[in-house]
C-alpha positions as a Markdown table, in Angstrom:
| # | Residue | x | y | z |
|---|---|---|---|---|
| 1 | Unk | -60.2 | 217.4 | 137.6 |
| 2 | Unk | -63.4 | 219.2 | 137.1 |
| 3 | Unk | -66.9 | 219.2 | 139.0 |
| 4 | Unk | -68.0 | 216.7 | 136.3 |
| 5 | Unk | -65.3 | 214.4 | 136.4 |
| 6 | Unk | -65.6 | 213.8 | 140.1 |
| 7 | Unk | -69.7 | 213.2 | 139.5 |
| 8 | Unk | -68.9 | 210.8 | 136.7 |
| 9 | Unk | -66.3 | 209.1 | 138.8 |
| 10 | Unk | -68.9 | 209.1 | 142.1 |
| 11 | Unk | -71.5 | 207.7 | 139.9 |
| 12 | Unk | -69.6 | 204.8 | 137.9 |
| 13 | Unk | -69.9 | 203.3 | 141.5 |
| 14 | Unk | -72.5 | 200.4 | 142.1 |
| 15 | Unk | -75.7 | 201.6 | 143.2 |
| 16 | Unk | -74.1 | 205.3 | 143.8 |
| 17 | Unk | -77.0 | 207.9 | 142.8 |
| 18 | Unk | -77.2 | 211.5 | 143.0 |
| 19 | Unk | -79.0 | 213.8 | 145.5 |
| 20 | Unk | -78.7 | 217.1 | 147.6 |
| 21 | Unk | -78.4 | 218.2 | 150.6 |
| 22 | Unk | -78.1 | 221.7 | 152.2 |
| 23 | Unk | -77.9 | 222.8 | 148.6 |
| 24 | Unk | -75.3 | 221.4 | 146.4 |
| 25 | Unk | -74.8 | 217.5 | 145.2 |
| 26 | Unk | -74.3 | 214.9 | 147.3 |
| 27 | Unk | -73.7 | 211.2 | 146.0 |
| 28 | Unk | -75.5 | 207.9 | 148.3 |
| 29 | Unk | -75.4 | 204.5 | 148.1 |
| 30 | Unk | -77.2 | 202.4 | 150.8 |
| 31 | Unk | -79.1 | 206.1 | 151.4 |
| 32 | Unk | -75.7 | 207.0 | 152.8 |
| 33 | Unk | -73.7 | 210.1 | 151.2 |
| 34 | Unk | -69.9 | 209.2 | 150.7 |
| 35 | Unk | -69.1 | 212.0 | 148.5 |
| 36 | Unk | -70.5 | 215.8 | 147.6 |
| 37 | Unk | -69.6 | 218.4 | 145.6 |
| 38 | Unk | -69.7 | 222.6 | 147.0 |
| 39 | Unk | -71.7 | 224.5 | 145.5 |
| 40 | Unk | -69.0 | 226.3 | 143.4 |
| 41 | Unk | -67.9 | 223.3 | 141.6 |
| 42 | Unk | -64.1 | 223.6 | 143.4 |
| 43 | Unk | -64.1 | 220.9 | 145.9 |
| 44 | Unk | -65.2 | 217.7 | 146.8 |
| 45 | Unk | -65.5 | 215.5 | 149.7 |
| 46 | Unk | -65.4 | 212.2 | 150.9 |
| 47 | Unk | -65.8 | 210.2 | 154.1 |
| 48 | Unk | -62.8 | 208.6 | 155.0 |
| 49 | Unk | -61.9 | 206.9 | 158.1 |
| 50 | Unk | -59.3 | 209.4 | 160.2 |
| 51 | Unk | -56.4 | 207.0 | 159.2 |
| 52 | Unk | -57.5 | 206.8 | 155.1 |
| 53 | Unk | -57.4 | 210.5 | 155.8 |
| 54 | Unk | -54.0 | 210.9 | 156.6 |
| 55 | Unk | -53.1 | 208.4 | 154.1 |
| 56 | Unk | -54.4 | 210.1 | 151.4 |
| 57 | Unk | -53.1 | 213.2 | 152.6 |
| 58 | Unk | -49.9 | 212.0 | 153.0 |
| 59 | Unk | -49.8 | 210.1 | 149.6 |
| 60 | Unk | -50.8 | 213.6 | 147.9 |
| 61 | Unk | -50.2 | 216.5 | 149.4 |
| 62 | Unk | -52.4 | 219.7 | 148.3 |
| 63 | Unk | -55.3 | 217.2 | 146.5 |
| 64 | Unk | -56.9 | 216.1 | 150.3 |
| 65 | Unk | -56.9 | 218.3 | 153.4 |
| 66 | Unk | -59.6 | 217.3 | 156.3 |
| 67 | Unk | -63.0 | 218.8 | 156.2 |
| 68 | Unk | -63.2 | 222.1 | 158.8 |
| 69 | Unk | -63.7 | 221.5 | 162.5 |
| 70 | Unk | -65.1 | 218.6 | 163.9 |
| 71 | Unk | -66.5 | 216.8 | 160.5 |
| 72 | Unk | -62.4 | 216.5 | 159.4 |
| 73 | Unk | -61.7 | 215.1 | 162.8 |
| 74 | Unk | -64.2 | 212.4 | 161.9 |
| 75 | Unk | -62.7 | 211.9 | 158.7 |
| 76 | Unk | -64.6 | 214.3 | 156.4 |
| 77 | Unk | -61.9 | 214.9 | 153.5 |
| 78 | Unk | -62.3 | 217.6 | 151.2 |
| 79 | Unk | -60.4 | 216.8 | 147.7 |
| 80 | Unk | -59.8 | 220.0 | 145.7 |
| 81 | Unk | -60.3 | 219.7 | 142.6 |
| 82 | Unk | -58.1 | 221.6 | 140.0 |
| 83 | Unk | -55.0 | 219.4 | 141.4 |
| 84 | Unk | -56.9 | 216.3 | 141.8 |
| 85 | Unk | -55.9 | 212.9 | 139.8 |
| 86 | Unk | -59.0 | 210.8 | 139.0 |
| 87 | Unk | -56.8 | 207.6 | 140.3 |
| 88 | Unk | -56.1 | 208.9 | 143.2 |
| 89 | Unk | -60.4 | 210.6 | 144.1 |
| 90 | Unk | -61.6 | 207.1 | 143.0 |
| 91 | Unk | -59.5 | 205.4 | 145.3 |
| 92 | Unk | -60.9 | 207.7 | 148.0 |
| 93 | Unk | -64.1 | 207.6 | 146.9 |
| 94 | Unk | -64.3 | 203.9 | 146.3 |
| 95 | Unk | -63.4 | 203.2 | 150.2 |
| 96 | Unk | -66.0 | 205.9 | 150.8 |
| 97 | Unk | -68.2 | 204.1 | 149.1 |
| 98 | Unk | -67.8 | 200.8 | 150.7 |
| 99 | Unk | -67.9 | 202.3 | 153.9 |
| 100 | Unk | -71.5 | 203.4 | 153.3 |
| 101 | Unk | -72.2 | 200.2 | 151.7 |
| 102 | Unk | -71.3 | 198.2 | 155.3 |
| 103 | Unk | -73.4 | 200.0 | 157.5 |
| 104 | Unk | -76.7 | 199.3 | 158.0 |
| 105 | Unk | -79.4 | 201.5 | 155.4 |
| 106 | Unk | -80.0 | 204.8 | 156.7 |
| 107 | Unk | -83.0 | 205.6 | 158.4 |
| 108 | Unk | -85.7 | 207.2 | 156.4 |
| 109 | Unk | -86.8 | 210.6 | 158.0 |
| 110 | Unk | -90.5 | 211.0 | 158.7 |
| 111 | Unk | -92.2 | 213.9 | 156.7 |
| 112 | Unk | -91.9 | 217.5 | 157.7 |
| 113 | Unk | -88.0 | 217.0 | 158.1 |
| 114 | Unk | -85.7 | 216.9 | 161.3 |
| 115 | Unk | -86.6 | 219.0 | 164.4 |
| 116 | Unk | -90.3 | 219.3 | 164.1 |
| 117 | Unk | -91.8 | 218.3 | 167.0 |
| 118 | Unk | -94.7 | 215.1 | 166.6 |
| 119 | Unk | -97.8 | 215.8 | 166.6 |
| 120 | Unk | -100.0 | 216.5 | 170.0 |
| 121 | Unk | -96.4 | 217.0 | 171.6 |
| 122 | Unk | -95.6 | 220.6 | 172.1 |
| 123 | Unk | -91.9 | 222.2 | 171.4 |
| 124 | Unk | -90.0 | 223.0 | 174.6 |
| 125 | Unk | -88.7 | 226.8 | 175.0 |
């Protein structure tokens, strides 16, 4: 599978568009992401519940391994791409998706981004 497959398959998805975030392409629906590409076009991921993790990683070995650290705990699932079957990544990403699609919108950040302090309050040091 290549980098565009896996964009085609995230956006044939009802209401999925395409964004970015922290540099490479992320896929949302419900201003949630469910799937994202890296920036060199070799992996994937997509939010899985833990046990839809090890599904998936049991049903294919060497196409889903859990995101590093504490995002894979959670059920971040990165899907490599040159042995990945677009069956089996749109199943993954279509749970993903629906996942996003239950919980409530996402929360719109105010301007000036995450970690700026509002104004008149000063930054503790």
């Amino acid at each position: 599978m290549t980098a565009d497959q896996f964009r085609a398959l995230a956006l044939d998805l009802q209401g999925a568009v395409e964004g970015a975030h922290m540099g490479h392409p992320d896929f949302r629906v419900n201003g949630r992401i469910f799937a994202s590409l890296d920036k060199d076009d070799r992996a994937g991921m997509v939010k899985l519940s833990p046990e839809e993790q090890r599904e998936f990683m049991r049903a294919h070995p060497g196409m889903f391994d859990p995101a590093s650290g504490t995002w894979g705990l959670q059920g971040y699932t990165t899907v490599h791409l040159a042995p990945a079957r677009a069956a089996a990544a749109r199943s993954a990403m279509l749970l993903a998706c629906q996942a996003a699609v239950t919980k409530p919108p996402a929360k719109k950040r105010r301007p000036g981004g995450a970690g700026r302090p509002a104004a008149g309050r000063a930054r503790r040091r």
